[in-house]
Structures are given as C-alpha cells and as structure tokens.
C-alpha positions as CSV (number, residue, x, y, z in Angstrom):
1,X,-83.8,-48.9,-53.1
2,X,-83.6,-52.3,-51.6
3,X,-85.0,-52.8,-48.1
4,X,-83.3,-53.0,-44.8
5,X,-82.5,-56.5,-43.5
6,X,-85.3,-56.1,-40.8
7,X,-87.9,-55.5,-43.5
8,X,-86.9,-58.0,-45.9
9,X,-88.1,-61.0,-44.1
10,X,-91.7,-59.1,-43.5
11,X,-92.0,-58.4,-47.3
12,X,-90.6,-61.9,-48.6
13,X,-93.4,-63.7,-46.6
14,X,-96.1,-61.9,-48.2
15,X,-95.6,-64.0,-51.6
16,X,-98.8,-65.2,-52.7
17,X,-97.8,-67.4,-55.6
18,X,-94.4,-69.5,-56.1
19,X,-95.1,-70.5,-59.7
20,X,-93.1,-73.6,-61.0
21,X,-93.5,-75.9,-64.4
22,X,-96.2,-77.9,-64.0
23,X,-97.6,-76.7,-60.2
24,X,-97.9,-72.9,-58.9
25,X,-97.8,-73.1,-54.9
26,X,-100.1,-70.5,-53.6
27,X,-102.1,-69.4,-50.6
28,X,-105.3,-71.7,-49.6
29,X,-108.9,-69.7,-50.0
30,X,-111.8,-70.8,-49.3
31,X,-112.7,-72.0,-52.7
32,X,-109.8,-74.8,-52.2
33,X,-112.1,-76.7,-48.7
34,X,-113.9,-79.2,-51.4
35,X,-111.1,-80.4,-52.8
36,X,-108.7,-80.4,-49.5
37,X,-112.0,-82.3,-48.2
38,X,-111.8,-84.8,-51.2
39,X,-108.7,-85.4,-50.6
40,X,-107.7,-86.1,-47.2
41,X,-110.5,-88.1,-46.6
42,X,-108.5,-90.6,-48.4
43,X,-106.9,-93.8,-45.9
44,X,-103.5,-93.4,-47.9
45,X,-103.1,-89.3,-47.2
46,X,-104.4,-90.0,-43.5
47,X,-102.0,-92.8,-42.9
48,X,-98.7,-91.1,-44.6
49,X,-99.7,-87.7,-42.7
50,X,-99.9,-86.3,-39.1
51,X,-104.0,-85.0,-40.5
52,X,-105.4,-85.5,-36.9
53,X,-109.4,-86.1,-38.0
54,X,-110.6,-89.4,-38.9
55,X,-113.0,-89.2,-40.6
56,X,-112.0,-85.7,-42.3
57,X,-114.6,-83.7,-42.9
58,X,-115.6,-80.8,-44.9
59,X,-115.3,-78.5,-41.5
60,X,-112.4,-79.9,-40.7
61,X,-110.6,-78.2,-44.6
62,X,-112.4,-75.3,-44.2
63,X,-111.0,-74.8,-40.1
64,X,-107.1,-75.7,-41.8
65,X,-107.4,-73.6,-44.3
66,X,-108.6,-70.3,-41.5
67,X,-105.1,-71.5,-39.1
68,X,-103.0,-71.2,-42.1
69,X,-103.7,-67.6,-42.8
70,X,-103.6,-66.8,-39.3
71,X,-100.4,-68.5,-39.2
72,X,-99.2,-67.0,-42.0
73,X,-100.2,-63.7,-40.3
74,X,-98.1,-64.8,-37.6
75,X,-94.9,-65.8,-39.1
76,X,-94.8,-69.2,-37.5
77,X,-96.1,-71.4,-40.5
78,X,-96.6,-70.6,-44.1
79,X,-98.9,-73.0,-45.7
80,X,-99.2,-73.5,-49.7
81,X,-101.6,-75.1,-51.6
82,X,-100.2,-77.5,-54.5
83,X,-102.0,-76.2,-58.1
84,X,-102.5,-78.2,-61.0
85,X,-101.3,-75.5,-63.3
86,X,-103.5,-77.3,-66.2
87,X,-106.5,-77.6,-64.0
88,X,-106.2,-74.7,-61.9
89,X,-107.2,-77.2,-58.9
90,X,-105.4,-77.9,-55.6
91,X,-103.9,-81.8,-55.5
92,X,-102.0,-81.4,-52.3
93,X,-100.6,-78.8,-49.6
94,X,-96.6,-78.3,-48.7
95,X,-96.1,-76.3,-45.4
96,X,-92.9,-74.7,-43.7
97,X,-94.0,-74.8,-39.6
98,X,-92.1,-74.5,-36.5
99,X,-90.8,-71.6,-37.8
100,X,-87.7,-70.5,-35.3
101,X,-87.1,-67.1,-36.6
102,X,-83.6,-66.7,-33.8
103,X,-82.5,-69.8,-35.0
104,X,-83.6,-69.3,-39.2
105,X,-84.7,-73.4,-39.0
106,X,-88.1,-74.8,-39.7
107,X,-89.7,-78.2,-40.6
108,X,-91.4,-79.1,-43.7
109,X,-94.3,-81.2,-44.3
110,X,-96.4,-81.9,-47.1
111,X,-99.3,-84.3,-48.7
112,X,-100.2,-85.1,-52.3
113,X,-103.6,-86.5,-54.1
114,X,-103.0,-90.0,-54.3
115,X,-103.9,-89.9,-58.1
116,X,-100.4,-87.7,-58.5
117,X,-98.1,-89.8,-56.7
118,X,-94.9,-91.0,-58.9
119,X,-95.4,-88.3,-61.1
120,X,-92.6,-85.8,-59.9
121,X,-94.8,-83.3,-59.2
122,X,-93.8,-83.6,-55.0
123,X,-90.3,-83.3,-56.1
124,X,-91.5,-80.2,-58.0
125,X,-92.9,-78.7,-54.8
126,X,-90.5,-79.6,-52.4
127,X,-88.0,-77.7,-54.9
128,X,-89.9,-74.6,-55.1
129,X,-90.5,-74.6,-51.4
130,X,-86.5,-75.2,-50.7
131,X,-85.9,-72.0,-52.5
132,X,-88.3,-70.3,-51.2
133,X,-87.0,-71.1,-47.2
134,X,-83.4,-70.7,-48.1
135,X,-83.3,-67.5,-50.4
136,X,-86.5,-65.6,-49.5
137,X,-86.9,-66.4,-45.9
138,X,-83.0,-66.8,-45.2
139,X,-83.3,-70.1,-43.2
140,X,-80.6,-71.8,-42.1
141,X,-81.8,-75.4,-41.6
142,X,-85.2,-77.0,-43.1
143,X,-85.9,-80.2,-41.6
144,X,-89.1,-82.9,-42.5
145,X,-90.3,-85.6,-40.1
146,X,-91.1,-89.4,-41.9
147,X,-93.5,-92.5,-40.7
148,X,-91.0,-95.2,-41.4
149,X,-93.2,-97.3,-43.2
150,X,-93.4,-94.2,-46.1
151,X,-90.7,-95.0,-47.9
152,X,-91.4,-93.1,-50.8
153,X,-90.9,-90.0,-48.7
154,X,-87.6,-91.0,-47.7
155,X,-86.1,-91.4,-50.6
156,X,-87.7,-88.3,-52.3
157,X,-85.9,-86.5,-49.2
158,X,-82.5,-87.9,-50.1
159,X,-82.6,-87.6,-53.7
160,X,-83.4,-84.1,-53.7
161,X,-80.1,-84.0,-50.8
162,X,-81.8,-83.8,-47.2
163,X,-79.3,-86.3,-44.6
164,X,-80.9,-88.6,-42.8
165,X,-80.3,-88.0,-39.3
166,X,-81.5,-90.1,-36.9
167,X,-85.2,-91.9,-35.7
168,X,-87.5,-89.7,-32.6
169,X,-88.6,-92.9,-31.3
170,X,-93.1,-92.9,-30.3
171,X,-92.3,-89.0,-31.3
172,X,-96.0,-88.9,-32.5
173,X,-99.3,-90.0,-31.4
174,X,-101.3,-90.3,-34.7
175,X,-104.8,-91.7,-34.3
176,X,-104.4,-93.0,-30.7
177,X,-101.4,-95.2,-31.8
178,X,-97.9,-93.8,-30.9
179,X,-95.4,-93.9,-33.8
180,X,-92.0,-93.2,-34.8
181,X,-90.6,-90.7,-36.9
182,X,-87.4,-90.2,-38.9
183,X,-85.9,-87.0,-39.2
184,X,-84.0,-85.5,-42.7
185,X,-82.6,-82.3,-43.1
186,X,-81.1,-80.1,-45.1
187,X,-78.4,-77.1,-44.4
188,X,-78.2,-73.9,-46.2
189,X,-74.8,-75.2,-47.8
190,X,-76.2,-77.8,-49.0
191,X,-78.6,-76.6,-50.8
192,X,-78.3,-76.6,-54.6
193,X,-81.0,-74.8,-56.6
C-alpha cells in the first residue's frame, strides 16, 4: 500500500543515505566534526562560502553538525555530508535550506575539500541532491546563491541547467564585508535526471 500524499513527504525526508558512484550523501554524526573542522578552516572554503567563523574551530563543526539534525527534525533544512565512497570520509557538505513547504521551493548550498575540486565529484552531488528535492521531496523550484568572483560555481550551475537569474546586490554580509550574490535556479520542468 503506498502512502497518502500527507505522509509521503514525512517518510521521504527520513533518508539517511543517497548513495551515488563515487560519493554516498548521508546525514552528519558526530564522528564527521574533525574532518568538517579540517576542512573549513581552509581560506578557499571560507571565502567561496557564507561559513560565518573565522577562524573555524573544532566547536564550531561539532555546533553545525547538532543544527542540522535539529533542522532536519524540523523540516526546514536537510543537510548531507559528501562521502568519499573509497575512503569512507566526509570531503564536503551539500544542504537544501529555506525550505518553503506552501510554496515546494528551497535554496541549495554546498562546499567541497579543496583537494577535490575539478574532479566532478560536486557535479556528482549536486545531481543526487536535484533528484532528491524534485522526486522525493516534490519541490517545485531549487534555487543556489553565488559570490561573483566563484566562477567555478557558476558555471557548474549552468552546465548541470540552473538559469541564471539576476544579481541581490550587498545581499550578504560575510566577514564584516557586504557582498553580492547571484542567483540560479532551476524549475521542476526543467529538470532532467
């Protein structure tokens, strides 16, 4: 028997693991605070990302990773953590907030460990997550904010089909500096899995 419409968003939120070729997106524990740590302690992950601590600290991982169950709890974020399927480790974090359940729309974010970048594996991720907010959680609209400077992000966006749609000028205030931010999206329709 398949469940009512009401229930179905409730049980599609409660999937651990989105496994994929070479990463498996899953829930943050504890276990993954070192790593997170390790990571966005880095100048290039701060810089690309909204990450509001500088310096990041080990409290700091440990805190994000305790708001993103309680989020997920919540239904108003669901945060993954990027897996190395080979090493079983976490190299970055993609995470649906904002989530407007009247409206089905939601904005995507995500970070990867500098030693991954131009491997595809973001791509990777970004496609999981895509199929994940359109055919599990029945959004409607997914949109991802962009520093202008990161062009690697942009056009990662519009290859995999998000429309560029416009720039929230000083939208964000990022380490006492104000900056702007482009906006992609992507429609339902347009998505191709």
């Amino acid at each position: 028997m398949l469940p009512d419409k009401s229930r179905r968003f409730k049980l599609y939120i409660m999937i651990p693991k989105i496994p994929g070729d070479r990463i498996i997106l899953r829930q943050l524990a504890k276990s993954d605070a070192k790593d997170l740590h390790r990571y966005c302690k880095n100048k290039d992950i701060l810089r690309h990302t909204g990450i509001p601590h500088k310096p990041y600290e080990l409290r700091h991982a440990e805190r994000f990773i305790k708001q993103t169950h309680s989020a997920h709890r919540k239904k108003t974020a669901f945060h993954y953590g990027i897996e190395n399927r080979d090493t079983r480790k976490i190299v970055g974090v993609i995470s649906l907030f904002d989530v407007n359940k009247t409206h089905k729309s939601g904005e995507i974010g995500y970070w990867l460990a500098k030693e991954y970048w131009g491997m595809g594996i973001m791509a990777e991720a970004i496609q999981l997550y895509l199929r994940f907010a359109f055919r599990d959680l029945k959004l409607n609209r997914i949109q991802a904010g962009v520093f202008p400077f990161n062009i690697r992000s942009q056009k990662l966006l519009e290859k995999l089909g998000f429309s560029y749609e416009g720039c929230l000028r000083k939208n964000k205030k990022i380490h006492n500096r104000w900056r702007d931010l482009y906006i992609y999206s992507m429609l339902r329709e347009e998505y191709k899995s």
